[in-house]
C-alpha positions, 0 to 999 in steps of 0.5 A: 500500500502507497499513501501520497499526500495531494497538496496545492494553492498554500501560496507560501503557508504549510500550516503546522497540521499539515506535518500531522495528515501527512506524517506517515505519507510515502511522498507529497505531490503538490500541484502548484502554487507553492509560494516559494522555496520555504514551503517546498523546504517545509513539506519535504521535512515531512516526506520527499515532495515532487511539485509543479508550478501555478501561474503564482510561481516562477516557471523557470524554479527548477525545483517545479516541473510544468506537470508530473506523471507518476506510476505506483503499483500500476496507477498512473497520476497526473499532476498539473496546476490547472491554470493552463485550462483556463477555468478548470474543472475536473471535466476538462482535466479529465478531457486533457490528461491521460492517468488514472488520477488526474490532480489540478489545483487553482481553484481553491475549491476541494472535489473529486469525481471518477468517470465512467472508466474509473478515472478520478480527477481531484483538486484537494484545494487549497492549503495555504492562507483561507481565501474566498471564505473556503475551507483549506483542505489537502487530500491523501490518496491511497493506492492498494492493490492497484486501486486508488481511493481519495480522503479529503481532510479540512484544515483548522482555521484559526479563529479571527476573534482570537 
């Protein structure tokens, strides 16, 4: 079994829980957005961490890829930011990519669906600092026997009358 944490849109903030969700993850794949070298050092002290870039990040930052395609145990994943889709949705990532999982992020907002021929296209939404009053969130995808399942987990917000 292969546990992968799924990470995008944290704009330079890896919130402490991260290191919680993701403390027994076999590798993070963060699809874009990072917000800087401190948040790459920050998830790769948790776990080795492979990423691309968002339309924040400076594309020629070697240390981002434009996407990943990645095989565990006869899964193949696709990471890519999702900018380059105009206004993505997991439809039109399905539609462009090849994998058996399909990871976007851009859109802040959490989903994940599978198609007809068992294809799943998930963005775990955003990590990083809470914007347009949505959840921060990341997910973890498990691969077992060759099957994929995706958790969302919700990360604490802090209370702003604090």
């Amino acid at each position: 079994m292969m546990r992968i944490g799924l990470i995008s849109d944290t704009h330079g903030l890896v919130r402490p829980e991260i290191a919680d969700v993701f403390g027994e993850v076999d590798l993070i794949l963060h699809g874009g957005d990072v917000g800087g070298a401190a948040a790459l050092k920050a998830l790769r002290a948790i776990a080795p961490t492979d990423a691309v870039y968002g339309n924040v990040d400076d594309p020629h930052d070697p240390a981002l890829a434009a996407e990943l395609t990645l095989t565990f145990d006869g899964v193949t994943i696709h990471v890519s930011h999702g900018h380059e889709l105009g206004r993505p949705t997991p439809e039109l990532a399905l539609a462009r990519y090849r994998g058996d999982v399909v990871m976007f992020g851009h859109t802040h907002r959490p989903i994940m669906i599978a198609n007809d021929e068992g294809r799943i296209a998930v963005n775990p939404g955003a990590a990083g600092a809470r914007r347009f009053d949505i959840q921060p969130s990341v997910a973890v995808l498990t691969i077992a026997r060759g099957k994929p399942s995706i958790e969302f987990v919700s990360l604490a917000v802090p209370d702003p009358d604090r």
